[in-house]
C-alpha positions as CSV (number, residue, x, y, z in Angstrom):
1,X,-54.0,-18.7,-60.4
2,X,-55.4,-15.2,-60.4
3,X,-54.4,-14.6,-56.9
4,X,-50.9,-15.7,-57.5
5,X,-50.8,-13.3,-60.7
6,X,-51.8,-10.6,-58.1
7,X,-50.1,-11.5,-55.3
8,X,-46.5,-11.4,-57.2
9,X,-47.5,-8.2,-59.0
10,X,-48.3,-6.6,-55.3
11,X,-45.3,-8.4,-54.4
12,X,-43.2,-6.4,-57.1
13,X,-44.3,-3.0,-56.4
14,X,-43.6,-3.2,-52.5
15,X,-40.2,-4.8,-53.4
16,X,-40.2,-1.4,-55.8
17,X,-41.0,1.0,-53.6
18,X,-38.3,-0.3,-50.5
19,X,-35.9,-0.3,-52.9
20,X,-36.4,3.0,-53.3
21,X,-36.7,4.0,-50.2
22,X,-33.2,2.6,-49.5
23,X,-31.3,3.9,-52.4
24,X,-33.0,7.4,-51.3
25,X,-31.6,7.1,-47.6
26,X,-28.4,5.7,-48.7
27,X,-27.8,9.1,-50.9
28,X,-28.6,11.2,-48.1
29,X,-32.2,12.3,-49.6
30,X,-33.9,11.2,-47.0
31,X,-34.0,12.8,-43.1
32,X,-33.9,9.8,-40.8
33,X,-36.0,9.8,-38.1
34,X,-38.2,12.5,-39.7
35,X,-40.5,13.8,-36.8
36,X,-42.2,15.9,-39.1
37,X,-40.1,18.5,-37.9
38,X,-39.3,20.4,-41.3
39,X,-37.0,23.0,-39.6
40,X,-34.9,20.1,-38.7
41,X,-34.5,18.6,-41.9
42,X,-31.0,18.6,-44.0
43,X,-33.2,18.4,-47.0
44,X,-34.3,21.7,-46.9
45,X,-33.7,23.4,-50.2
């Protein structure tokens, strides 16, 4: 029972954490296909 507990909770945050990642591309926060290339990036402030 423990496991499932767990298991949903880690299930939860990873669910989270896409969602974000998503709603950050999808507003243009994000530099897709970052090659870690910072002069590259749109998000430079």
């Amino acid at each position: 029972m423990g496991t499932l507990i767990v298991g949903i909770i880690v299930l939860a945050i990873a669910a989270a954490a896409v969602r974000s990642i998503w709603k950050d591309k999808k507003s243009g926060k994000s530099c897709a296909g970052c090659s870690g290339g910072c002069s590259g990036c749109k998000m430079k402030e």
